[in-house]
C-alpha positions as a Markdown table, in Angstrom:
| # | Residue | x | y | z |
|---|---|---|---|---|
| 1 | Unk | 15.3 | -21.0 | -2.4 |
| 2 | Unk | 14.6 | -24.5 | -3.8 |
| 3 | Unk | 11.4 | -25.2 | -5.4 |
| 4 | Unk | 9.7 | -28.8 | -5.6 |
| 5 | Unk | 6.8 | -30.1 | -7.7 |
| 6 | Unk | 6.8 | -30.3 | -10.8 |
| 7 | Unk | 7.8 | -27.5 | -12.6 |
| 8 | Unk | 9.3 | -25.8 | -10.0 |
| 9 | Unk | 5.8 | -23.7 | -9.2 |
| 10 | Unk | 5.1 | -25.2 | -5.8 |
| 11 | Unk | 6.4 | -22.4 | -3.2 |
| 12 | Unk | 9.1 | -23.2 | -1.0 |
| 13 | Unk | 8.5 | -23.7 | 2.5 |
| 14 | Unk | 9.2 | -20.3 | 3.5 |
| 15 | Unk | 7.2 | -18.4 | 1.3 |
| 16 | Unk | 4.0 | -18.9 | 2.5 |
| 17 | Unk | 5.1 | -17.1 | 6.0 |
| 18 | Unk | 6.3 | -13.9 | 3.8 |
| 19 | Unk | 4.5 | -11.1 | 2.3 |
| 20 | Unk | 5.3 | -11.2 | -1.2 |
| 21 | Unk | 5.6 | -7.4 | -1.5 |
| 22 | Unk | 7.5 | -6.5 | 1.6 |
| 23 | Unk | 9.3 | -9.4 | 1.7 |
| 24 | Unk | 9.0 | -9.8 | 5.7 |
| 25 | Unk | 7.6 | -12.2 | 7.8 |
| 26 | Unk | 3.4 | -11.9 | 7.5 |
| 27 | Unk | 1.0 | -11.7 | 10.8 |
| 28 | Unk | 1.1 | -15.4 | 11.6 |
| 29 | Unk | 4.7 | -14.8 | 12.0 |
| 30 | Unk | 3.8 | -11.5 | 14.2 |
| 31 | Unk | 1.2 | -13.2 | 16.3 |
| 32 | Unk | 3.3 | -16.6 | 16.9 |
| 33 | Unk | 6.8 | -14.1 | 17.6 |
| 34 | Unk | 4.7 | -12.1 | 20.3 |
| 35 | Unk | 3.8 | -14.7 | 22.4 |
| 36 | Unk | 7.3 | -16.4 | 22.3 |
| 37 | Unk | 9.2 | -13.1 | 22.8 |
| 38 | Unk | 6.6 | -11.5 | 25.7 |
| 39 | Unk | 6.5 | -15.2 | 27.4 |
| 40 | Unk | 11.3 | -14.7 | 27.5 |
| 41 | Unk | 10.7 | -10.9 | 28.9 |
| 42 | Unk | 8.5 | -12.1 | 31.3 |
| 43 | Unk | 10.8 | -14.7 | 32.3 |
| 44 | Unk | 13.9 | -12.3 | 32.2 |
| 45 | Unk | 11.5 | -9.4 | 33.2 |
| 46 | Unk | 12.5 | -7.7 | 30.8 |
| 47 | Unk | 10.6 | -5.2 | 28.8 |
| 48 | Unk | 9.0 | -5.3 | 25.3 |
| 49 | Unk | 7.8 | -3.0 | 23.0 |
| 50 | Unk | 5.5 | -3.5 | 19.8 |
| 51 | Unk | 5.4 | -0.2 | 17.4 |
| 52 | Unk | 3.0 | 0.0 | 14.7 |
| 53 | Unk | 3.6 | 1.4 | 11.4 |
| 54 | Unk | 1.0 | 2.5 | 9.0 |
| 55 | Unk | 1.5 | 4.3 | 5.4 |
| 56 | Unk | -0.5 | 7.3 | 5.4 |
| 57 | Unk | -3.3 | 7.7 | 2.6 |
| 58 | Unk | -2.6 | 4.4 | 1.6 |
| 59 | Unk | -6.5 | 3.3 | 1.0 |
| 60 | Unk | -6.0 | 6.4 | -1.8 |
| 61 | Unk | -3.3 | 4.5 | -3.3 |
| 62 | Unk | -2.8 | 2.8 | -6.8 |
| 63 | Unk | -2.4 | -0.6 | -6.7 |
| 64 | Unk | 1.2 | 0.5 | -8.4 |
| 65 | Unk | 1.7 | 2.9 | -5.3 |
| 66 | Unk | 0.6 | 1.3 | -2.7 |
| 67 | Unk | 3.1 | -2.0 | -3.7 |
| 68 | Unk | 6.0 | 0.7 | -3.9 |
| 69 | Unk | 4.4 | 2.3 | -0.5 |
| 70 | Unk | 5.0 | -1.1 | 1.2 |
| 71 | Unk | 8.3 | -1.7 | 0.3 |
| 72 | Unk | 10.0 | 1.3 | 0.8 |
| 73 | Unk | 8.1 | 1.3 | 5.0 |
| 74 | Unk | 9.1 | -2.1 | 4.8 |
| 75 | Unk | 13.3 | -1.0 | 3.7 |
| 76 | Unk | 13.2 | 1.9 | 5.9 |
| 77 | Unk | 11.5 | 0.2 | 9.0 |
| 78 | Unk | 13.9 | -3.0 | 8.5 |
| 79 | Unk | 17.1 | -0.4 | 7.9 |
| 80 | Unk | 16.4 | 1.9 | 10.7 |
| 81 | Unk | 15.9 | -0.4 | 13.9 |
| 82 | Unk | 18.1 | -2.6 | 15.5 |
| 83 | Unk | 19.1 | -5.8 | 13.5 |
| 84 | Unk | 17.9 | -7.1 | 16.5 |
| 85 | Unk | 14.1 | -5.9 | 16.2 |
| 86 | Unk | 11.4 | -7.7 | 14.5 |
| 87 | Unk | 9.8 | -6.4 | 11.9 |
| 88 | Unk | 6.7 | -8.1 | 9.7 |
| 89 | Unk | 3.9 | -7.2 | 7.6 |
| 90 | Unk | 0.3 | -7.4 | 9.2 |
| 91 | Unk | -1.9 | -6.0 | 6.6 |
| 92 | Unk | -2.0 | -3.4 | 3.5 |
| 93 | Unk | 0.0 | -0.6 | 4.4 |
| 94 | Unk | 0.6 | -1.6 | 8.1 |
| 95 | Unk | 3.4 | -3.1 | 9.7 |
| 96 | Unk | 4.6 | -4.4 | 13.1 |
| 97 | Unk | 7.8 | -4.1 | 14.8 |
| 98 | Unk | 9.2 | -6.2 | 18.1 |
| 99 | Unk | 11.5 | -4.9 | 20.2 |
| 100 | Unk | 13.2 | -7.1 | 22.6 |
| 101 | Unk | 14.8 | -5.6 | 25.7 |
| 102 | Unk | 12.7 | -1.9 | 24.7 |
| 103 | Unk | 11.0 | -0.1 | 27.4 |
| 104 | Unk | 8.4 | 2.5 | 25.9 |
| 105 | Unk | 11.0 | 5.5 | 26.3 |
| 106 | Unk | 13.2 | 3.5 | 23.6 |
| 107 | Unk | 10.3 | 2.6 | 21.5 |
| 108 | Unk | 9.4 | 5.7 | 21.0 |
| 109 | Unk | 12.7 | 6.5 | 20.3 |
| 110 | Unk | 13.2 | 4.2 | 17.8 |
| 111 | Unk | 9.7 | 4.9 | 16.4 |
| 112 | Unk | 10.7 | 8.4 | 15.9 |
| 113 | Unk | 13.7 | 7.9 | 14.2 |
| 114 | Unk | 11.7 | 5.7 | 11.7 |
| 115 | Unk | 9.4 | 8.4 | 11.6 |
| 116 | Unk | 12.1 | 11.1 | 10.7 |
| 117 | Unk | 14.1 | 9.0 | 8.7 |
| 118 | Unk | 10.8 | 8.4 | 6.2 |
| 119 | Unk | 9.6 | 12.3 | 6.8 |
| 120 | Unk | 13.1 | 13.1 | 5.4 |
| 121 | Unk | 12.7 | 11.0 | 2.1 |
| 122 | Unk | 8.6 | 12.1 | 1.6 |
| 123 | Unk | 9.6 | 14.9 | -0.6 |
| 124 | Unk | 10.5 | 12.9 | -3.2 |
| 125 | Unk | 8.7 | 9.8 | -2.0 |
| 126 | Unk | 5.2 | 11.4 | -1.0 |
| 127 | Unk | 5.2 | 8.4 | 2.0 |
| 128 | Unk | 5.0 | 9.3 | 5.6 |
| 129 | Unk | 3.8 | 7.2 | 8.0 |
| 130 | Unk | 1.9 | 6.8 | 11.4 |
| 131 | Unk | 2.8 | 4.9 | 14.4 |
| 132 | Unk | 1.7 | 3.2 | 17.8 |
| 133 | Unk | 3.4 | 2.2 | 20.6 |
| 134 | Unk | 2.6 | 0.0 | 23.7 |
| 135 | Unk | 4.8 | -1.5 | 25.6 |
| 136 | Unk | 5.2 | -4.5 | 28.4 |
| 137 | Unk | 4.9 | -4.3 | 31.2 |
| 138 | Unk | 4.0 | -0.2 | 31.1 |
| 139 | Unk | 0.7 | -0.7 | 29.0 |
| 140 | Unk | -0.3 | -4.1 | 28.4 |
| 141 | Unk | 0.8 | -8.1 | 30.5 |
| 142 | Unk | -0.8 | -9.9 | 27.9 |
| 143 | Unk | 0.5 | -10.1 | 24.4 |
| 144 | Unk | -3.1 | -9.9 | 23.0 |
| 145 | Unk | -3.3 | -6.6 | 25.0 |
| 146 | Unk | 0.1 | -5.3 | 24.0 |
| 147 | Unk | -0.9 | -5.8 | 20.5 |
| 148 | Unk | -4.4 | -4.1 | 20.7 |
| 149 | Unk | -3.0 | -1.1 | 22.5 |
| 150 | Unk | -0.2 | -0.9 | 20.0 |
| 151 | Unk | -3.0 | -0.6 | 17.4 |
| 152 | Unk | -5.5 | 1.5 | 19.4 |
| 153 | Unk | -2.2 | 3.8 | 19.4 |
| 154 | Unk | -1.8 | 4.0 | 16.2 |
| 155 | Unk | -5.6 | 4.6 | 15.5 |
| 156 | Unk | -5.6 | 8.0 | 17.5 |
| 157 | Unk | -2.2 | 9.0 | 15.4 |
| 158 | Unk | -3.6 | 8.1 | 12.2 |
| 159 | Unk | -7.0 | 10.3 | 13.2 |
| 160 | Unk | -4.1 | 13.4 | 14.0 |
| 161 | Unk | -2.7 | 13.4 | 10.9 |
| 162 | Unk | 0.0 | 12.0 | 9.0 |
| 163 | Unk | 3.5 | 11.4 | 10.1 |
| 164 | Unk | 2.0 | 11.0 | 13.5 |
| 165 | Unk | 3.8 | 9.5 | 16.9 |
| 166 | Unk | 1.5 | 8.1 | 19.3 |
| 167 | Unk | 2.0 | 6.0 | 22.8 |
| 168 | Unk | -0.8 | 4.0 | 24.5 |
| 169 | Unk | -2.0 | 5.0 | 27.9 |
| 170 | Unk | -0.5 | 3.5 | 30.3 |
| 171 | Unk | -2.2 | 0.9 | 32.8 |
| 172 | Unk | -3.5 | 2.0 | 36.0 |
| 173 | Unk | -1.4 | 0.9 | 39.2 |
C-alpha cells in the first residue's frame, strides 16, 4: 500500500481499519458490517449468523504468545469458513465472524469445524478456542442483540472449558 507524508510514516488509508496483528478488519469494521449485512437479510429475509471466537487462556499469555495466538485464530478462522464469511478482530484474543445467508444449524456447523480444525493443530500449537453463536432471526432482530447474544454465548462456553461450542437461546415466540 502507498504511503504519504513525509517519510512515508503516515499510515495508508486502510490501515487504520486493520488490526495490526491479525491483519483483519478491526470492530468498527464489525459493528459498521453488522448493520449493513442484517439490514440486506432482512430485506431478502434471509438469515444471518455472527460466531464468536475466543483464544482460550489468552489473559495467561506472553505478549510473544498471545501475538502468535491471534494470528494463527485469525489464519485458521479466515481459511476455514466460506470466502464468503466475514471475519474481523474485536478485541485481544477475540474475533467475530459474519455469515451471510447462515441459519444457526450452519453456523454451528461452520463454528465447529473451526473448532476442530484448531483442536487438531493444539498439540503442537497449545491454542484452542471458544465460540458463540446467535443467529437472525432465531435469536436476536436487532443487530445490537445479535451481537450481544453471540457474546453472551460465548461467555457460558468460555466458563465450560476450553475448546467449547455454544449457541444462544433462542427468542421466545
Amino acid at each position: 500500500m502507498a504511503r504519504h507524508g513525509a517519510g512515508g510514516s503516515t499510515p495508508g488509508v486502510f490501515d487504520s481499519v486493520l488490526d495490526p496483528v491479525t491483519g483483519l478488519p478491526d470492530v468498527r469494521v464489525f459493528a459498521v458490517l453488522l448493520d449493513r449485512k442484517l439490514a440486506l437479510a432482512r430485506r431478502a429475509l434471509q438469515p444471518l449468523s455472527v460466531v464468536f471466537f475466543e483464544v482460550d487462556g489468552f489473559e495467561g499469555l506472553s505478549s510473544t504468545q498471545a501475538r502468535v495466538a491471534q494470528r494463527l485464530a485469525a489464519r485458521l478462522v479466515r481459511g476455514t469458513l466460506r470466502e464468503s464469511d466475514t471475519v474481523c478482530h474485536c478485541t485481544d484474543g477475540i474475533l467475530a465472524a459474519v455469515l451471510d445467508d447462515t441459519p444457526h444449524g450452519g453456523a454451528v456447523w461452520a463454528a465447529d469445524r473451526v473448532r476442530r480444525e484448531v483442536a487438531a493443530r493444539s498439540y503442537h500449537t497449545g491454542v484452542t478456542l471458544s465460540m458463540g453463536v446467535a443467529s437472525y432471526p432465531t435469536h436476536a432482530l436487532e443487530a445490537a442483540d445479535l451481537r450481544d447474544r453471540a457474546y453472551a454465548a460465548l461467555f457460558v462456553a468460555r466458563s465450560l472449558g476450553p475448546s467449547r461450542l455454544e449457541v444462544a437461546e433462542p427468542l421466545p415466540h
